[in-house]
C-alpha positions in Angstrom: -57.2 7.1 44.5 -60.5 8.7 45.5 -62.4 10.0 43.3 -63.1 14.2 43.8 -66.3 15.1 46.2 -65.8 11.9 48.0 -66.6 11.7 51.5 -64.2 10.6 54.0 -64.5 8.6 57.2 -64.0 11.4 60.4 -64.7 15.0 60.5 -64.3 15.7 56.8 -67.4 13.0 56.4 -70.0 16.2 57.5 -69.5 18.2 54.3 -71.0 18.0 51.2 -69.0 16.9 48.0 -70.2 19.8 45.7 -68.1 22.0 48.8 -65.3 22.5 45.8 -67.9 24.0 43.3 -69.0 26.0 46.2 -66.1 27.4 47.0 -65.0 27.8 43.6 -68.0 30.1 42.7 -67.8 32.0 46.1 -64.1 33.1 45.0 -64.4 34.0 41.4 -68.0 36.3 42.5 -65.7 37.8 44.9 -62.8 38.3 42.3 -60.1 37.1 44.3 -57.7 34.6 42.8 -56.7 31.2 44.7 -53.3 33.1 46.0 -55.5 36.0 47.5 -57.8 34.1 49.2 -54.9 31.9 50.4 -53.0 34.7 51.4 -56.5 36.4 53.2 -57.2 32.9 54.7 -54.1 31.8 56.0 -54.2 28.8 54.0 -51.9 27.4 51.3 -52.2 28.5 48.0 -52.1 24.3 47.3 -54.5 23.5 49.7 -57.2 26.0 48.1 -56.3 24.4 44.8 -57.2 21.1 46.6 -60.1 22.0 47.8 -61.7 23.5 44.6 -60.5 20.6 42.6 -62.0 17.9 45.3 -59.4 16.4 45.8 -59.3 17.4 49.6 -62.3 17.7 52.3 -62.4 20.9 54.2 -62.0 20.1 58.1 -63.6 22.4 61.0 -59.9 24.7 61.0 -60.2 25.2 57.2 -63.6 26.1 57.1 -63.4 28.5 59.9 -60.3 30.1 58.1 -62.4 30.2 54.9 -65.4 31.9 56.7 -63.2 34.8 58.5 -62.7 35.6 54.7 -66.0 37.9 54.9 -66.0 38.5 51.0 -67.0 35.2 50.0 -69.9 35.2 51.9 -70.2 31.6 53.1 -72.2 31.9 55.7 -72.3 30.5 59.3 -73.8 27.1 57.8 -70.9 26.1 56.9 -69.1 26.1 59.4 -69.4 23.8 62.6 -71.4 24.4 65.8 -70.7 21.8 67.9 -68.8 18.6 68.3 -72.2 16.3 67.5 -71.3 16.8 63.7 -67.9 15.0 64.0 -66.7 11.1 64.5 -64.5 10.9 67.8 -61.3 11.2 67.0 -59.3 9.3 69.9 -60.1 6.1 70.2 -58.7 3.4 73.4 -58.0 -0.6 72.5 -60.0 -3.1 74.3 -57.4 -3.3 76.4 -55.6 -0.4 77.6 -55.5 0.2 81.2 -53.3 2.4 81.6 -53.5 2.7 85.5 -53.0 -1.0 85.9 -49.7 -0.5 83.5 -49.0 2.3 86.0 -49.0 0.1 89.1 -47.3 -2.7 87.8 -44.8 -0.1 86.8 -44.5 1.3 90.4 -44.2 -2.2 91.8 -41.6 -3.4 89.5 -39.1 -0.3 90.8 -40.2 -1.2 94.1 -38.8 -4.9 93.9 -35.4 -5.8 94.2 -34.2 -5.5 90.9 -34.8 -6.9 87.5 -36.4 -6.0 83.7 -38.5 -2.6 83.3 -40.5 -2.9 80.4 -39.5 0.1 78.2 -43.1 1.5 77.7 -43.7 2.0 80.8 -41.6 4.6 80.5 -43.8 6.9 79.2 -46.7 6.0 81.3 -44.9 8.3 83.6 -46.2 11.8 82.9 -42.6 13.7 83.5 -40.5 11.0 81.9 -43.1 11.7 78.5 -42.2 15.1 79.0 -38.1 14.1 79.4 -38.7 12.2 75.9 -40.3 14.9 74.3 -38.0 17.5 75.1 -34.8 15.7 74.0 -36.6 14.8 70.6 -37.4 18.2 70.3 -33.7 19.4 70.8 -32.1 21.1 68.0 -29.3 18.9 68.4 -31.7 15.8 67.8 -33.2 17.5 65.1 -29.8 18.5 63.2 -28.2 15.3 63.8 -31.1 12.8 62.9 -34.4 13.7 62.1 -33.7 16.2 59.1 -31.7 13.7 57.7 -34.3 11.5 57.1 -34.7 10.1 53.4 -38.3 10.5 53.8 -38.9 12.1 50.4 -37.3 8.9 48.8 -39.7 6.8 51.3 -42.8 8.8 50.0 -41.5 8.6 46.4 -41.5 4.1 46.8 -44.8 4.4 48.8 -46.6 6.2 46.1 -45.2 3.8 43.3 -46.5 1.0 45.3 -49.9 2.9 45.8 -52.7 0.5 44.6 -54.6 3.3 44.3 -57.4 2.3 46.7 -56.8 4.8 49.8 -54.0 4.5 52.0 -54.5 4.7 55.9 -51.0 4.8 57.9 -50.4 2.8 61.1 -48.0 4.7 63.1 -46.9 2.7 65.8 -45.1 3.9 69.5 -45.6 7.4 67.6 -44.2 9.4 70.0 -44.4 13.4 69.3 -45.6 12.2 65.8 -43.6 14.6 63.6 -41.7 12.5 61.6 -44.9 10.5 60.3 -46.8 13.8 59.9 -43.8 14.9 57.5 -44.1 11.4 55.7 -47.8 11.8 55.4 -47.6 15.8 54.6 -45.0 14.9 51.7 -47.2 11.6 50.3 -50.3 14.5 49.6 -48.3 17.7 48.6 -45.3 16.5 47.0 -46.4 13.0 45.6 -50.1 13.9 45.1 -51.6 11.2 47.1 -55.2 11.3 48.6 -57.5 9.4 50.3 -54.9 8.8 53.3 -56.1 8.6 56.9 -53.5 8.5 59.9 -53.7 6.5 62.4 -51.3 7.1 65.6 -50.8 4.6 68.2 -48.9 5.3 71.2 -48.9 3.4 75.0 -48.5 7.0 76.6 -51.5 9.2 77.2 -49.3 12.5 76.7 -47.6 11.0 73.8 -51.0 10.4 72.2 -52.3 13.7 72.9 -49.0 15.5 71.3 -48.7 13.4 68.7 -52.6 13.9 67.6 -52.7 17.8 68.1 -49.1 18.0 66.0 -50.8 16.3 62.9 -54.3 17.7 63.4 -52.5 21.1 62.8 -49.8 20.5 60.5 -52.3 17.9 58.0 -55.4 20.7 58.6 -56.9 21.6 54.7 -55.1 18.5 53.0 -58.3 16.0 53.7 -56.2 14.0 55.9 -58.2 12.4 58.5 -56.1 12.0 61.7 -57.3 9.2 64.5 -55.3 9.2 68.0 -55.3 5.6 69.9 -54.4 5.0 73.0 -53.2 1.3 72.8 -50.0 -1.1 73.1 -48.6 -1.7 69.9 -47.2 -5.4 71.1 -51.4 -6.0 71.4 -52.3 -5.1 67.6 -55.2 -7.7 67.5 -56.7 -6.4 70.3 -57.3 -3.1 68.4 -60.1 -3.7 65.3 -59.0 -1.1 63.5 -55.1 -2.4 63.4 -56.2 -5.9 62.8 -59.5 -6.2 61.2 -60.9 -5.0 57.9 -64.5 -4.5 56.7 -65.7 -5.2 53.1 -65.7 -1.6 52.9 -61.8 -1.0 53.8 -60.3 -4.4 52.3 -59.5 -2.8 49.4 -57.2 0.3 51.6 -53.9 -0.2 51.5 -51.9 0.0 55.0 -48.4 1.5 55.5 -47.2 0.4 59.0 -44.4 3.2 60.3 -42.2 2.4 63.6 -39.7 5.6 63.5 -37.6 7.2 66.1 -35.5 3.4 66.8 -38.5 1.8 68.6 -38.0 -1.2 66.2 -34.3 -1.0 68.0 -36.1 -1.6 71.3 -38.5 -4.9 70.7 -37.9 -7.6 73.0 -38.8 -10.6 70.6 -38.5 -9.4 67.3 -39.5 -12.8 65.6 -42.7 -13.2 67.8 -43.6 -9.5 67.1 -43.2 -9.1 63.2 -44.7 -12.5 62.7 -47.7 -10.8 65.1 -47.5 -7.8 62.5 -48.1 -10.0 59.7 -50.8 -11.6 60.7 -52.9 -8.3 61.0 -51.7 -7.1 57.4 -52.7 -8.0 53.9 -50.6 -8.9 51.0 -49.1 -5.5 49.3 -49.3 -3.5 52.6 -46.2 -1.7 53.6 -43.6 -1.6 56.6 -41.3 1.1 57.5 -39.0 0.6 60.4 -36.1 3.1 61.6 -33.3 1.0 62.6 -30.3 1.2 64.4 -27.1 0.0 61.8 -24.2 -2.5 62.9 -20.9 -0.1 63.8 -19.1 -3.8 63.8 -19.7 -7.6 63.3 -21.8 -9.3 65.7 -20.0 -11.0 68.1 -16.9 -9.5 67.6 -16.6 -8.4 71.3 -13.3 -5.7 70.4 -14.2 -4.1 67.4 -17.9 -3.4 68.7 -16.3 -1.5 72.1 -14.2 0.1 70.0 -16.7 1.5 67.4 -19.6 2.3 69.7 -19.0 5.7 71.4 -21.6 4.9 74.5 -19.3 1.6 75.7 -16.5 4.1 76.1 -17.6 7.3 76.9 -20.7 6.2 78.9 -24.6 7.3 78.0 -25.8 10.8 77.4 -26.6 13.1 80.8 -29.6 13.6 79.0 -30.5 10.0 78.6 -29.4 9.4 82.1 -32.3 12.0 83.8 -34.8 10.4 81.3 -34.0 7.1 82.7 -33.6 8.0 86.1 -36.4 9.7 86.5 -39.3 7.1 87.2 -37.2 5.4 89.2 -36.2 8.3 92.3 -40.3 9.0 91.5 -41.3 5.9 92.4 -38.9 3.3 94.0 -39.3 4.1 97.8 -36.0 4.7 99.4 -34.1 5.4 96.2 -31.3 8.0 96.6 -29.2 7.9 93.8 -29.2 6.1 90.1 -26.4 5.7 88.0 -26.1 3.8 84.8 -23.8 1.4 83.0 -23.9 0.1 79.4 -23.3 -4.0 78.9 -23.2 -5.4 75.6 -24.9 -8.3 74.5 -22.7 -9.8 71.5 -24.8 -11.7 69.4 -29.0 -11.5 69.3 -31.6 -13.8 67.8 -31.4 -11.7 64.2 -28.3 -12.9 63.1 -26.3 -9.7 62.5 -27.2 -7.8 65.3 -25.7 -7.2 68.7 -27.7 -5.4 72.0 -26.3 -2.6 74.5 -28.1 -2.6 77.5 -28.7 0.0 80.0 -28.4 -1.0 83.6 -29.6 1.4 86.5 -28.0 1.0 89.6 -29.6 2.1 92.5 -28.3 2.8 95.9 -31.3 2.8 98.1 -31.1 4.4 101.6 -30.6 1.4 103.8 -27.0 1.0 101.8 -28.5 -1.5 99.6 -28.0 -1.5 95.8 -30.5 -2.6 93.5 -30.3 -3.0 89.2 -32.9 -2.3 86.4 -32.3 -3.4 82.8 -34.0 -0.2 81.8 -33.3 0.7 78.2 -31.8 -2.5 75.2 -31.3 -0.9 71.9 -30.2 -2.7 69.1 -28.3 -2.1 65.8 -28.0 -4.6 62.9 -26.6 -5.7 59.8 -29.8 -4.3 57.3 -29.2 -7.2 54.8 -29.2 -9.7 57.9 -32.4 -8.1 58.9 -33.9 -7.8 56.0 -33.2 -11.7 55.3 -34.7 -12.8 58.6 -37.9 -10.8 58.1 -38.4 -12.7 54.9 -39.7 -16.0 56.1 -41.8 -14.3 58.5 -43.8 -12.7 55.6 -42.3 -9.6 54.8 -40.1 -8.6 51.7 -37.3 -6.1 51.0 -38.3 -3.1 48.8 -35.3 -0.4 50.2 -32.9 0.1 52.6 -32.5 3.5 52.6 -29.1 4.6 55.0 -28.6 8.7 57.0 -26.2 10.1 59.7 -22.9 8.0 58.3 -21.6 9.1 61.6 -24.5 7.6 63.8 -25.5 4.8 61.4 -29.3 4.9 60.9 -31.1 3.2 58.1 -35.0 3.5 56.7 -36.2 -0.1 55.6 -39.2 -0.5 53.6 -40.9 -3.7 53.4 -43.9 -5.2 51.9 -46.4 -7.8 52.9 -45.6 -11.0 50.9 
């Protein structure tokens, strides 16, 4: 844990550590209690407490809530003038190009036929927008992210805290909700500081939603939030995912991939063994997986247990998908999709449904796009194969019996 008055890294770092004192003595001269000045601040009666007690930084929103409060007399010192005072806060890997990724994109739907890589996807601004939209659905919401056992996650995470800062690596972050929940609950509900967030996402709309989401929400609990702009199968091309100073080896790293992006990877021995390699012993894994309706292999009882081999993929899912492709495949003129199953995978347990465009193009041709794999497993299976490639079980934690979801925590062996 960090000690009170401690600067953090970001735009907390600006303000000086006795700011809790301050405050403190600023209130109690203006006889308000921490409740009224809450309540006159639009701030959380917690995240005054916070703040007084130092174990929370004030950021640029806090401080100009704070100063609005006339009666405490602050002063327009405290509060920031310009953007020189404050660390950038979006950051871009080494490599990211996202216009190359863009035309490589464009020329693959312009070839005849074949394997879209699935983040390209949301290198398209409008199919971004698709995502966000249907993750944003109440339906969504209802059925799958308010079911989430995060509050059992947080509880594991903070029993496994080493007490030296945690920074979280979100990874393919999307609209960032669900990891700005997890990090909310770790500081207000498990009484965890020193965290910094880092989101990673391959889409520039994505990184922007995701970033302005947590800024908000985490605003007043000392939280520092980064946005990068990266490709999360490129980790050691990004310092701060793979490298650590003498002054962070101590921090301990939660890795996050939520939403069923873990569902998605194309090699997933290549890619965890990747992941290992850029953490330390004792950091932490969360992945959101998809869970095994039926036994690999069994070819029957998988049709008849999975609801999108008979009844054919969401419309929703199917203007998502189609969209980049009547954007950008010249002569395209109508997509429609079918679901294949693959039987058996590489991680023993697990079976793949794949989602195959077909394209008539104008000149009466017909053209197919693997566009979408998603994959469900047997969590024990998975949680055995991940072993040997350095990572241990620490919870499988199972939602949505009727859509069979399930939270793995992991740690780095």
């Amino acid at each position: 844990m960090s000690t009170p008055g401690t600067p953090k890294l970001g735009h907390v770092s600006t303000f000086p550590p006795n700011f809790g004192a301050t405050l403190t003595k600023k209130r109690s001269a203006a006889q308000l209690s921490q409740v009224q000045l809450a309540r006159a601040s639009g701030l959380s009666p917690r995240t005054i407490k916070r703040l007084e007690t130092g174990h929370s930084q004030p950021t640029p929103g806090t401080l100009a809530a704070l100063h609005k409060v006339k009666v405490l007399g602050l002063g327009s010192s405290s509060v920031p003038k310009t953007a020189k005072e404050f660390d950038p806060q979006c950051w871009l890997s080494p490599t990211y190009d996202v216009l190359g990724m863009s035309r490589a994109m464009v020329e693959v739907l312009n070839s005849s036929g074949g394997v879209f890589e699935q983040t390209h996807l949301y290198l398209d601004g409008a199919a971004a927008d698709d995502y966000l939209k249907m993750s944003a659905s109440g339906r969504y919401k209802m059925s799958f992210r308010d079911r989430l056992p995060l509050r059992r996650i947080a509880e594991l995470v903070a029993q496994s805290s080493t007490g030296h800062g945690l920074d979280v690596h979100a990874l393919g972050v999307g609209d960032g909700q669900t990891e700005t929940k997890l990090v909310h609950l770790l500081v207000d509900n498990m009484d965890m500081s020193d965290l910094r967030l880092y989101m990673l996402d391959i889409s520039p709309v994505m990184v922007n939603e995701s970033y302005r989401h947590a800024a908000d929400r985490l605003d007043g609990l000392g939280v520092v939030v980064f946005a990068l702009a990266g490709d999360f199968y490129d980790l050691r091309s990004i310092p701060v995912m793979s490298y650590r100073s003498a002054a962070s080896s101590s921090r301990q790293r939660l890795y996050t991939m939520i939403g069923g992006t873990a569902s998605n990877l194309a090699d997933e021995a290549a890619w965890f063994r990747e992941l290992a390699a850029c953490a330390a012993p004792g950091d932490l894994l969360l992945l959101d997986v998809r869970v095994a309706r039926a036994a690999a292999g069994d070819v029957a009882a998988i049709h008849a247990a999975e609801p999108s081999l008979q009844h054919g993929p969401p419309s929703s899912h199917e203007a998502w998908l189609s969209g980049p492709i009547l954007r950008h495949c010249r002569g395209a003129q109508k997509v429609t999709f079918r679901i294949e199953l693959v039987a058996y995978n590489k991680v023993p347990g697990s079976y793949e449904l794949d989602w195959i465009a077909v394209v008539q193009m104008a000149d009466g041709t017909t053209r197919e796009y693997l566009m979408l794999r998603g994959k469900s497993y047997d969590t024990k299976q998975l949680a055995e194969f991940l072993r040997p490639l350095g990572w241990g079980l620490k919870e499988i934690a199972l939602y949505c019996p009727e859509s069979p979801q399930a939270l793995l925590l992991m740690q780095r062996l």
